[in-house]
KOLMAR-184575 format. One record per residue (C-alpha): residue in one letter; residue number from 1; x, y, z. Coordinates in steps of 0.02 Angstrom, whole numbers. Example, Ala and Ser with C-alpha at 12.3 -4.5 7.8 and 13.67 -1.06 7.14 Angstrom:
2
+-----+-----+--------+--------+--------+
: res :   n :      x :      y :      z :
+-----+-----+--------+--------+--------+
:   A :   1 :    615 :   -225 :    390 :
:   S :   2 :    684 :    -53 :    357 :
+-----+-----+--------+--------+--------+
//
This chain:
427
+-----+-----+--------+--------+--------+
: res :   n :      x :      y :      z :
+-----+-----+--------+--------+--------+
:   X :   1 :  -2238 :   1415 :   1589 :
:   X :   2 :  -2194 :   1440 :   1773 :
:   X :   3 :  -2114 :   1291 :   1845 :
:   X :   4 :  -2056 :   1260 :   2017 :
:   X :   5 :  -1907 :   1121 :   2062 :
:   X :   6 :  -1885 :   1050 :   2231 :
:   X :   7 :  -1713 :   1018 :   2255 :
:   X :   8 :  -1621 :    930 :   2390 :
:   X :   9 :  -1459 :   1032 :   2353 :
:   X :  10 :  -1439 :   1190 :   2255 :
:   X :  11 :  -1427 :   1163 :   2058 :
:   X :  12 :  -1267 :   1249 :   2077 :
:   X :  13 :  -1111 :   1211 :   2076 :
:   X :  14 :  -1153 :   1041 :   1956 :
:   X :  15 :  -1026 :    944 :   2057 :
:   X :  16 :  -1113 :    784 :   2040 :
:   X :  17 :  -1228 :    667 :   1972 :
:   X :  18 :  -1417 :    742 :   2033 :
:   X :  19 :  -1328 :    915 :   2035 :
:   X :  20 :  -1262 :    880 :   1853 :
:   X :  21 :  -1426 :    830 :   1791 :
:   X :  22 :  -1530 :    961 :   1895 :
:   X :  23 :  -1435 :   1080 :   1814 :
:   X :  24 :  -1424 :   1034 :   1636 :
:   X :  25 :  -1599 :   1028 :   1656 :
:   X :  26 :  -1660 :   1183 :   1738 :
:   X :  27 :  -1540 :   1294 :   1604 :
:   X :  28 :  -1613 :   1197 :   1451 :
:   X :  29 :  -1782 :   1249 :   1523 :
:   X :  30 :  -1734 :   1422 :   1553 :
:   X :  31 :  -1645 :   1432 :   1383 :
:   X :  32 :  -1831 :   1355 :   1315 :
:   X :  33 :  -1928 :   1533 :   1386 :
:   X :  34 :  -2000 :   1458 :   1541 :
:   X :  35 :  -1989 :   1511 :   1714 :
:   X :  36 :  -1876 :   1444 :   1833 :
:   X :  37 :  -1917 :   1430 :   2042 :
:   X :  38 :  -1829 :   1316 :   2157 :
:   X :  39 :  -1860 :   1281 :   2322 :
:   X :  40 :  -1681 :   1175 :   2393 :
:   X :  41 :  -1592 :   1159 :   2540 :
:   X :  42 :  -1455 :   1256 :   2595 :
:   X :  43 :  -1353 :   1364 :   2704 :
:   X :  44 :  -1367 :   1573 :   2675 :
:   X :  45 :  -1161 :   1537 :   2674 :
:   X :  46 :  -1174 :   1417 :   2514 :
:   X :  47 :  -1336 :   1524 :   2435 :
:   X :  48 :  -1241 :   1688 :   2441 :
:   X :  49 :  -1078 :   1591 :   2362 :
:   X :  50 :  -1202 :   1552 :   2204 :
:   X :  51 :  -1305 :   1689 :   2192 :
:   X :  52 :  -1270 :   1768 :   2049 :
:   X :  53 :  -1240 :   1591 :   1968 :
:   X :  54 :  -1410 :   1551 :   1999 :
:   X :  55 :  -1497 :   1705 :   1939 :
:   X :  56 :  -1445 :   1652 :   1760 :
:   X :  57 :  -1571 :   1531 :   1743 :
:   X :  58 :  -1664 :   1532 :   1892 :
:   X :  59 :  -1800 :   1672 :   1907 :
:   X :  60 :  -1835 :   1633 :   2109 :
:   X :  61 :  -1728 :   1537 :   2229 :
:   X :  62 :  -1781 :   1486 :   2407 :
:   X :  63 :  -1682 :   1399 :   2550 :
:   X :  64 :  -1718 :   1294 :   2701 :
:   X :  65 :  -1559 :   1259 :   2800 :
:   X :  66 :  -1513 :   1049 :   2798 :
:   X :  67 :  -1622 :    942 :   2888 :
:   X :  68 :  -1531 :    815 :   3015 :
:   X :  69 :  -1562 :    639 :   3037 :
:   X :  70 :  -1476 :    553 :   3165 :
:   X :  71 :  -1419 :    370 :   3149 :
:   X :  72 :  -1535 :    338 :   3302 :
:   X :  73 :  -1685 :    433 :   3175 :
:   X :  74 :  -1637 :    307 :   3044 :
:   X :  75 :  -1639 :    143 :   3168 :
:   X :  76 :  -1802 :    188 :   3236 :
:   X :  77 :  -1861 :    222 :   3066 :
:   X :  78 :  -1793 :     35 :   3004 :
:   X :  79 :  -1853 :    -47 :   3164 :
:   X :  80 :  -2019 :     38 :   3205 :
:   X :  81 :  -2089 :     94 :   3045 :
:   X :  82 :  -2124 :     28 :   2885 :
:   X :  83 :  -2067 :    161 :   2786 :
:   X :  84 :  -1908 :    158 :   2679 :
:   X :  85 :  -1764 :    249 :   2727 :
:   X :  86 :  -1762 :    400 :   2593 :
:   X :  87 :  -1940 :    432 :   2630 :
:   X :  88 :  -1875 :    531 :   2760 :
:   X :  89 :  -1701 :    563 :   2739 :
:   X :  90 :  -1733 :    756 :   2671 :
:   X :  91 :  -1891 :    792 :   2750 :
:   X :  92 :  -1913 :    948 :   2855 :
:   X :  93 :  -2050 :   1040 :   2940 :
:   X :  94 :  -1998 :   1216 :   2876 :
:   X :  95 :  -1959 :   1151 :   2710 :
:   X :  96 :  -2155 :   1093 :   2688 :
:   X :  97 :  -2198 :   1240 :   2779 :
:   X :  98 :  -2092 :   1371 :   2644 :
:   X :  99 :  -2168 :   1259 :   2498 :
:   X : 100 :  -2344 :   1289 :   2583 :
:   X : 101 :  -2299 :   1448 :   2579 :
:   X : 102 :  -2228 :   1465 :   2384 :
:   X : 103 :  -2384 :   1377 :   2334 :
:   X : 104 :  -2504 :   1489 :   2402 :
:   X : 105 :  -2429 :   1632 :   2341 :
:   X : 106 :  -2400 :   1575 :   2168 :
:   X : 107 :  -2484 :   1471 :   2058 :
:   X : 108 :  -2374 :   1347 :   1960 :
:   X : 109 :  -2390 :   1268 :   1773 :
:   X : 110 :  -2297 :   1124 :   1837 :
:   X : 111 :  -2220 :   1060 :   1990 :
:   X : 112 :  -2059 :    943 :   1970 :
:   X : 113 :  -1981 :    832 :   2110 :
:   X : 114 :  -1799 :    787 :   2089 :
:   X : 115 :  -1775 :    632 :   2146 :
:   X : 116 :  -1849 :    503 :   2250 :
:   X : 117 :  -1818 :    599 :   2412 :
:   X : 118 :  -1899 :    742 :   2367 :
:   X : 119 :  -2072 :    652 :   2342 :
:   X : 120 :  -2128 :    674 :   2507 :
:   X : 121 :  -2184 :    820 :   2476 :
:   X : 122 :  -2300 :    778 :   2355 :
:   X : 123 :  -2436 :    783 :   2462 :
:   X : 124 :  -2416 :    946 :   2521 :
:   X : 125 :  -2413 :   1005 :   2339 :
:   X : 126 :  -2586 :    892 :   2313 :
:   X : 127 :  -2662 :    984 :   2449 :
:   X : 128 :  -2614 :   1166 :   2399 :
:   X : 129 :  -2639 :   1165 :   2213 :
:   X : 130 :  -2728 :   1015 :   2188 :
:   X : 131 :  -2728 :   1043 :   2002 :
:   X : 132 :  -2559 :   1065 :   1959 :
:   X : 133 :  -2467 :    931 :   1876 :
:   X : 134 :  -2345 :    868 :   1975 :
:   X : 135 :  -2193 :    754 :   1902 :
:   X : 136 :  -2043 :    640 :   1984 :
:   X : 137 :  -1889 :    653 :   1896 :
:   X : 138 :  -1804 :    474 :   1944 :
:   X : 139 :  -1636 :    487 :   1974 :
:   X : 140 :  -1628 :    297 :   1963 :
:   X : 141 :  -1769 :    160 :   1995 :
:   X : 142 :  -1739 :    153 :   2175 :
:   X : 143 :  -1823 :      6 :   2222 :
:   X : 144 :  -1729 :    -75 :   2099 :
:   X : 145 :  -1558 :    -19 :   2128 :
:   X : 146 :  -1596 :    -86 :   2312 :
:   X : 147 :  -1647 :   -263 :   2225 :
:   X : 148 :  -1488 :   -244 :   2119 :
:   X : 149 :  -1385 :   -224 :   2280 :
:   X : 150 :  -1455 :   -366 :   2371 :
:   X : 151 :  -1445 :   -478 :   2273 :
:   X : 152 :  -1245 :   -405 :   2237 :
:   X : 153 :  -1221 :   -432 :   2408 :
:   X : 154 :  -1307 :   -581 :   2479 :
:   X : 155 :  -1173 :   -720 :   2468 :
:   X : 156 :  -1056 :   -605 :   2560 :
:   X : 157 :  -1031 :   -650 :   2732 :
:   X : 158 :   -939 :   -499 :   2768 :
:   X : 159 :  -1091 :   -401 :   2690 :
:   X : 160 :  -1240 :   -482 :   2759 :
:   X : 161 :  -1281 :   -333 :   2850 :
:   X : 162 :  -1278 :   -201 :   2708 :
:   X : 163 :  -1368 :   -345 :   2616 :
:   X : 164 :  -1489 :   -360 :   2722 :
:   X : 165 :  -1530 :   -177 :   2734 :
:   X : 166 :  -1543 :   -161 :   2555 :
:   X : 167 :  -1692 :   -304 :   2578 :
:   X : 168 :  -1785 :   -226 :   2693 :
:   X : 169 :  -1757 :    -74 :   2579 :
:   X : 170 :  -1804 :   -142 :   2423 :
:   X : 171 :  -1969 :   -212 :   2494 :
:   X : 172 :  -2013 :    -50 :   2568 :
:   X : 173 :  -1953 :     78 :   2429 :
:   X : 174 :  -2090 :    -49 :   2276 :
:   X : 175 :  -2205 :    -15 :   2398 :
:   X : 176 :  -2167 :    175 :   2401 :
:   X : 177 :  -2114 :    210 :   2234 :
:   X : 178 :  -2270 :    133 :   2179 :
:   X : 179 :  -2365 :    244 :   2282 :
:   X : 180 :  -2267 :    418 :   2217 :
:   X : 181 :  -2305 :    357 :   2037 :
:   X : 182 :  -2467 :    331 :   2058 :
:   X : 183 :  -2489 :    507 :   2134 :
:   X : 184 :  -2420 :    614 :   2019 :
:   X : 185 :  -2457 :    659 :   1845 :
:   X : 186 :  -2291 :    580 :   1754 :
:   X : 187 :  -2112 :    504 :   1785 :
:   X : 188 :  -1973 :    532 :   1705 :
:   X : 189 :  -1840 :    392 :   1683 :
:   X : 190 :  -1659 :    403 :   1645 :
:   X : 191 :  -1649 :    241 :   1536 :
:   X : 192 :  -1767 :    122 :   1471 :
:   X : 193 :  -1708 :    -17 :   1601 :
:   X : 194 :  -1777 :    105 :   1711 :
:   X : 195 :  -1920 :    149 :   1618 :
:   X : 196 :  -1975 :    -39 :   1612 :
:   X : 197 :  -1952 :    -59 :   1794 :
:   X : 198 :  -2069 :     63 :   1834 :
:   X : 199 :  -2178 :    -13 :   1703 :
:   X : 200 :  -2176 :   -181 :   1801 :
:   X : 201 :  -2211 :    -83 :   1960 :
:   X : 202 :  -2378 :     28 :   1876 :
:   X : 203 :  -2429 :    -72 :   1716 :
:   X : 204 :  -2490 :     83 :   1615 :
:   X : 205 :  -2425 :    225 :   1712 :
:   X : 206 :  -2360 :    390 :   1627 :
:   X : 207 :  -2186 :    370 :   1631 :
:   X : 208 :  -2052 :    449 :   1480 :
:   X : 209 :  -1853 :    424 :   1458 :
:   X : 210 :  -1747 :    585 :   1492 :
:   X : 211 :  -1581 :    518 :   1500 :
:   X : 212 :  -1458 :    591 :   1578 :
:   X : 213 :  -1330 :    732 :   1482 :
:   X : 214 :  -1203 :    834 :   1511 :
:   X : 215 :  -1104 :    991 :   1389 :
:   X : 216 :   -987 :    892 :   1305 :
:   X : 217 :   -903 :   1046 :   1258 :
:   X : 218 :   -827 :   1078 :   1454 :
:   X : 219 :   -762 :    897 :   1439 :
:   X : 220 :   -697 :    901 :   1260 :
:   X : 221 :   -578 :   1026 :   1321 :
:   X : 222 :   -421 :    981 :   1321 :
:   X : 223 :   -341 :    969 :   1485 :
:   X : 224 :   -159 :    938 :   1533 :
:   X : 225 :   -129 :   1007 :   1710 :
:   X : 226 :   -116 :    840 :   1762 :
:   X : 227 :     19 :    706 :   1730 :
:   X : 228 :    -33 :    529 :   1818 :
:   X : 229 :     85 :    418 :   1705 :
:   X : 230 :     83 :    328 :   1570 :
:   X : 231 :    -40 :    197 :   1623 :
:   X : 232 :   -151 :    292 :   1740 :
:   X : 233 :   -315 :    190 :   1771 :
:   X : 234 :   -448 :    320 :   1835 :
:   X : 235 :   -620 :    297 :   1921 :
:   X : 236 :   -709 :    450 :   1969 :
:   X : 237 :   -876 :    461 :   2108 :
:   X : 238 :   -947 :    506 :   2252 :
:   X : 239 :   -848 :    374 :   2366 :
:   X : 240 :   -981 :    383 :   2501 :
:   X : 241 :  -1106 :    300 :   2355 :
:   X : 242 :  -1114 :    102 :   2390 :
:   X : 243 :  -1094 :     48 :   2217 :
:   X : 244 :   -956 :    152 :   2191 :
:   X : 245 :   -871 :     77 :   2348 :
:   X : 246 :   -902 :    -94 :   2304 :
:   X : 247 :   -848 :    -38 :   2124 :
:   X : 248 :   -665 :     14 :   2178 :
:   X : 249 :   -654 :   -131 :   2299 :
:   X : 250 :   -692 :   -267 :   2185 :
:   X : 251 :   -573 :   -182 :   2051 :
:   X : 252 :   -421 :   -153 :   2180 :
:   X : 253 :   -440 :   -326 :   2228 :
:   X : 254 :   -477 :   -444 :   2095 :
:   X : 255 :   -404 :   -343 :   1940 :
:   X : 256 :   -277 :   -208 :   1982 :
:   X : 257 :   -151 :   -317 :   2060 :
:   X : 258 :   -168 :   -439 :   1885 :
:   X : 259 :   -126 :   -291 :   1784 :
:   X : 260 :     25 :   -227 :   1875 :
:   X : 261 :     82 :   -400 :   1847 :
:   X : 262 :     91 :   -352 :   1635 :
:   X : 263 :     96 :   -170 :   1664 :
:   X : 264 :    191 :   -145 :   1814 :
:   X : 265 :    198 :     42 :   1816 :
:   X : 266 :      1 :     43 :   1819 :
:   X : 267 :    -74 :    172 :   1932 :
:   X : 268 :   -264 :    149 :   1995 :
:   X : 269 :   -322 :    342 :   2052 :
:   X : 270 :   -490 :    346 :   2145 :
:   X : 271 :   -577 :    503 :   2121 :
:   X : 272 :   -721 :    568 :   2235 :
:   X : 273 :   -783 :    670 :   2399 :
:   X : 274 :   -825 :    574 :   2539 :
:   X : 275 :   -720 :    423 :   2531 :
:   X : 276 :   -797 :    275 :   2625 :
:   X : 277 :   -695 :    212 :   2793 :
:   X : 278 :   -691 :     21 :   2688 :
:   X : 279 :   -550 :    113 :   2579 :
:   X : 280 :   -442 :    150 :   2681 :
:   X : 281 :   -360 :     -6 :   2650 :
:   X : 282 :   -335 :     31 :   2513 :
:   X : 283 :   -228 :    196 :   2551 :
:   X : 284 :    -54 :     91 :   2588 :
:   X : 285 :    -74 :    -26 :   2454 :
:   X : 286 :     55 :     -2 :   2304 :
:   X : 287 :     -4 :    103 :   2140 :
:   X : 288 :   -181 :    149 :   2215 :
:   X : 289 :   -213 :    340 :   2261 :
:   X : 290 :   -370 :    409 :   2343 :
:   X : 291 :   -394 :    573 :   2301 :
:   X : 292 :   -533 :    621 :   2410 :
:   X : 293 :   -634 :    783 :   2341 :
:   X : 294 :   -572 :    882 :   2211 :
:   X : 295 :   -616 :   1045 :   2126 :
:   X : 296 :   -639 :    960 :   1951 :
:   X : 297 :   -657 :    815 :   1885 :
:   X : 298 :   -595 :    849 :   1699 :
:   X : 299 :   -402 :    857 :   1748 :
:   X : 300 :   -408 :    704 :   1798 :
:   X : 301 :   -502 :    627 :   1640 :
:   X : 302 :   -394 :    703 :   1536 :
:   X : 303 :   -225 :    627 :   1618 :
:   X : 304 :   -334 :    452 :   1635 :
:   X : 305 :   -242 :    325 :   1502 :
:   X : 306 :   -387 :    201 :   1518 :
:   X : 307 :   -552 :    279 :   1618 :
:   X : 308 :   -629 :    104 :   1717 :
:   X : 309 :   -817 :     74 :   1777 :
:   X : 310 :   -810 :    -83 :   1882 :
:   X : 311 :   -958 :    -69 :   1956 :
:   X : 312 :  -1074 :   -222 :   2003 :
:   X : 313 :  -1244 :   -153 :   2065 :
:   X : 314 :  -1349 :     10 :   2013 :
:   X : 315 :  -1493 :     58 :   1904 :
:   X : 316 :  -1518 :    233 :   1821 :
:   X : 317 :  -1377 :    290 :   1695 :
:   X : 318 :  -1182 :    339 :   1733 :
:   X : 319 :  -1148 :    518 :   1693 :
:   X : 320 :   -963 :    477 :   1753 :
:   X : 321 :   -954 :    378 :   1583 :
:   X : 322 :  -1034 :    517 :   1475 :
:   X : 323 :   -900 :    616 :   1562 :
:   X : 324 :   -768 :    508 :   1506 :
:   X : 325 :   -829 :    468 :   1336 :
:   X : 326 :   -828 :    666 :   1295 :
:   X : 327 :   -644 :    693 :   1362 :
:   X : 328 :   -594 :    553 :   1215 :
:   X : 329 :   -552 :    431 :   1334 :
:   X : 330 :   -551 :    225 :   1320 :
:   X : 331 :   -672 :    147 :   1442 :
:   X : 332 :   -668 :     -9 :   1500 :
:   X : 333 :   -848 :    -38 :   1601 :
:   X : 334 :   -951 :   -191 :   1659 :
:   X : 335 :  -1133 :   -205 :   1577 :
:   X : 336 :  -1188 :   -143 :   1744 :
:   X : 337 :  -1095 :      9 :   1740 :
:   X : 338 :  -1143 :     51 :   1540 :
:   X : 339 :  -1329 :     14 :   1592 :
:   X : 340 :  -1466 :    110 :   1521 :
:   X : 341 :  -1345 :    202 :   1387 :
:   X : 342 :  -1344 :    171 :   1206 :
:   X : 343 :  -1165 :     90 :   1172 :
:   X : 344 :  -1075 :    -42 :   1077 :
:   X : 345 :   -929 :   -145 :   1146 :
:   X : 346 :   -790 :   -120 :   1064 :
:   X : 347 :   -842 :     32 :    970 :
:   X : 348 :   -873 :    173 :   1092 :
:   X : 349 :   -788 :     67 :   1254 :
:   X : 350 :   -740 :   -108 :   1311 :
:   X : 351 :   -870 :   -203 :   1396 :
:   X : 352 :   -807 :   -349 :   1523 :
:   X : 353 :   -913 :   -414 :   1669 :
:   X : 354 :   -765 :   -555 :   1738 :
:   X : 355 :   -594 :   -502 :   1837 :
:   X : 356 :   -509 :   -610 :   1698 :
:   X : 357 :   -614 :   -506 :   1547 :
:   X : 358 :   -584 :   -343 :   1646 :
:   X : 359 :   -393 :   -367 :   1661 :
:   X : 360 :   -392 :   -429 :   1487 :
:   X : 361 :   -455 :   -279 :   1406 :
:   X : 362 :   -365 :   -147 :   1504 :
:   X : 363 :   -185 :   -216 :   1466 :
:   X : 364 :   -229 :   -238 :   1281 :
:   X : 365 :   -279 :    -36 :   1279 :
:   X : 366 :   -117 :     -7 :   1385 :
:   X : 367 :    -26 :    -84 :   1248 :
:   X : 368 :   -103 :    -20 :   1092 :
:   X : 369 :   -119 :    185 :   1097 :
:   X : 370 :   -202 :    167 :    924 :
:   X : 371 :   -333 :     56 :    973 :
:   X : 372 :   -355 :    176 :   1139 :
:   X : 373 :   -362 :    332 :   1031 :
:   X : 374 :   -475 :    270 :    896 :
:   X : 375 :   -608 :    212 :   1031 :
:   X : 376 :   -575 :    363 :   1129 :
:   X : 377 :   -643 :    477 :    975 :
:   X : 378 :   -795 :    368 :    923 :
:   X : 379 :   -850 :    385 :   1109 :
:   X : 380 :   -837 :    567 :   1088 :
:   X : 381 :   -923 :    599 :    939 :
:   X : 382 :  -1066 :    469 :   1011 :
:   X : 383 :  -1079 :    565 :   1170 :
:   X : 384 :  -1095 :    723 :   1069 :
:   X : 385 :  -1221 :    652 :    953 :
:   X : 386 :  -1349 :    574 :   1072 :
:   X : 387 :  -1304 :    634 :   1257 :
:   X : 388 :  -1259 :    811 :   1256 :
:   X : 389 :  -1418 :    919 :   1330 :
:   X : 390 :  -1455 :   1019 :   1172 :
:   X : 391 :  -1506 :    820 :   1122 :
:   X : 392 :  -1579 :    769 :   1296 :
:   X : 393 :  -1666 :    930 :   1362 :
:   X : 394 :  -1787 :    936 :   1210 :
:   X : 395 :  -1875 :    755 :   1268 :
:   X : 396 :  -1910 :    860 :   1437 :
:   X : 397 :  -1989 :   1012 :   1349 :
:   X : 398 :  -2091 :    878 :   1253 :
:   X : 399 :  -2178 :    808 :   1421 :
:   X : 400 :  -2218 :    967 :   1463 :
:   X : 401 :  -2295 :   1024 :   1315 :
:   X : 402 :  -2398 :    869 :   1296 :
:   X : 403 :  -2448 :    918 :   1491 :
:   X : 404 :  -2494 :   1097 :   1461 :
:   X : 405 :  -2605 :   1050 :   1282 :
:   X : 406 :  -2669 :    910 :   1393 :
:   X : 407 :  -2738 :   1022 :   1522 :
:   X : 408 :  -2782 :   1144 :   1384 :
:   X : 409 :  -2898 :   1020 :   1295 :
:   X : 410 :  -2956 :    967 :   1471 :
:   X : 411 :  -3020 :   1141 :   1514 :
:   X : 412 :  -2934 :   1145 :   1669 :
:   X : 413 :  -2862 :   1322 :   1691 :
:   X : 414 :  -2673 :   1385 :   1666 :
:   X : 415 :  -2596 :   1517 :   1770 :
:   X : 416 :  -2488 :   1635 :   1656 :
:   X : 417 :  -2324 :   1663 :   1706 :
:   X : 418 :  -2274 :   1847 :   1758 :
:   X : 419 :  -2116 :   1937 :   1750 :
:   X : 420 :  -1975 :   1866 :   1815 :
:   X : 421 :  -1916 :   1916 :   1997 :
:   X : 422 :  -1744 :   1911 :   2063 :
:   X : 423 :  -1669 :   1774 :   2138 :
:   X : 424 :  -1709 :   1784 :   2331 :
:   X : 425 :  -1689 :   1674 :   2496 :
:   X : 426 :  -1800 :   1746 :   2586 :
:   X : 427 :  -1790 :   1605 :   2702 :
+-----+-----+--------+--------+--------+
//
């Protein structure tokens, strides 16, 4: 099968979470015999830096530089529109114009969107090959994740505004997502939370779990570059991500302070690009260090005594906890933050949804290395068993094989693929 991806950024480098699973993906399908094209955006700069990355798995790679959306674009949007505000936070003229373009040239098996943004162009798609199946891949249930936020956030004084944003965007993005899955052929869900909401939204629609993976083998490695202490308490995220923020906030505030008070050599080590202004006070505060981007991630996991997922709102599933699970470390997470994955408290981490619970169960594992070690290993061999992509990537082949015999048995007609060409941007 020839399949084509639209991407908002490159599959590679897999530096984070729609990157990671874009690329765990696209290889698996590669690995599987099919055809790989991707339409993403991206500078020649960053294309040329991945090149010969991408020609591994991808058979045909075309670029569109960035779009740019002001702030004033966005208010106008939220004040004079009724459309939600990732509708049109990646749309561009010249990237519907080069898909336009891809799709008249060459017929597709199957066309994938990745992610919610990236649904926008479905209609361009419709228009162009009318009958080629054409399937979301859901980062998270957006709508959803906007409801989750909300309703976070609504007893907040201080973050009525944000609160009220995410109201406004949770009303518009049930409308929209309910229009993108009744448009295309089938969704893909990363957990069955997820998979239910969308049920809720379309009673009936097409809709299969695809969790999210990683290769436990990069994270199993060990790692010892790094030397945070003896009770190092690591988070790890993109800081610009609102859950995350709120995540680190909460946990600086209402936890870490209650743990130095037992443990008073504690360190609390915030790992992620794009670190929100709201932390910065957090920078002079005593044991807490920001680390802003960093090349890797696994150092850090490695050195991380106890690995902590505070977080309070979200949907989808946390591939920073997969992460952590396969580099053997002790997890202490709130239900919220272990959503959608298949895991037992106090066998492959320690769940806690209170700042009293929280604290509680990070100074016991700071006191007993046994205890930390032994749930450190059944995490790994869980993540290994049910969440590396040789597990996952098979449920995505699946979909499309039930799509192809589907269209088979239909009589509508196939394209074959041809041979391979080289990777390209000829835009």
């Amino acid at each position: 099968m020839r399949v084509l991806y639209l991407t908002a950024e490159l599959p590679e480098p897999a530096h984070a979470g729609g990157t990671l699973r874009t690329n765990g993906l696209l290889r698996a399908v590669h690995a599987a015999g099919h055809e790989v094209h991707v339409l993403s955006f991206a500078t020649h700069e960053r294309f040329n830096a991945q090149r010969s990355a991408l020609a591994e798995f991808c058979a045909r790679v075309e670029i569109v530089p960035p779009p740019f959306r002001s702030r004033a674009d966005r208010l106008r949007d939220l004040l004079f529109s009724d459309r939600a505000d990732m509708q049109r936070r990646y749309y561009s003229p010249h990237y519907a114009q080069a898909l336009t373009h891809m799709l008249e040239q060459t017929p597709y098996n199957l066309v994938q969107m990745e992610s919610l943004e990236m649904t926008i162009y479905a209609p361009v798609v419709r228009r162009v090959q009318p009958g080629t199946p054409l399937i979301y891949d859901s980062f998270n249930a957006e709508f959803d994740l906007q409801r989750s936020i909300w309703q976070a956030e609504k007893r907040q004084l201080s973050r009525l505004p944000g609160a009220l944003y995410s109201f406004v965007q949770w009303r518009r993005l049930t409308r929209y997502e309910r229009q993108v899955i009744h448009t295309v052929t089938h969704t893909i869900a990363v957990s069955q939370a997820d998979a239910a909401a969308f049920q809720r939204l379309v009673p009936g629609c097409a809709v299969t779990v695809v969790p999210n993976g990683i290769d436990t083998r990069r994270y199993a490695r060990e790692d010892t570059t790094l030397d945070l202490g003896p009770a190092a308490l690591v988070f790890t995220g993109s800081m610009d991500y609102r859950p995350n923020v709120d995540a680190v906030l909460w946990f600086a505030e209402h936890v870490f302070e209650r743990v130095r008070e037992h443990v008073p050599e504690a360190k609390f080590f915030v790992v992620g690009n794009r670190p929100h202004h709201r932390l910065n006070a957090l920078r002079n505060r005593a044991g807490v260090q920001i680390t802003g981007w960093v090349p890797d991630v696994n150092p850090f996991l490695h050195a991380a005594t106890v690995y902590v997922a505070p977080l309070r709102m979200g949907s989808g599933t946390r591939l920073k906890l997969l992460q952590a699970m396969a580099a053997r470390r002790a997890i202490v997470s709130t239900s919220t933050g272990a959503q959608g994955l298949d895991v037992q408290d106090r066998v492959h981490l320690r769940l806690a949804d209170t700042a009293e619970t929280f604290t509680a169960a990070i100074i016991e594992l700071l006191q007993r290395p046994a205890e930390r070690a032994a749930l450190g290993e059944r995490a790994a061999e869980h993540v290994a068993r049910c969440y590396d992509w040789s597990v996952i990537a098979p449920r995505l082949l699946a979909v499309y094989e039930s799509i192809w015999q589907s269209a088979r048995f239909s009589g509508k007609e196939q394209p074959h693929a041809p041979q391979p060409t080289p990777a390209s941007d000829q835009r």
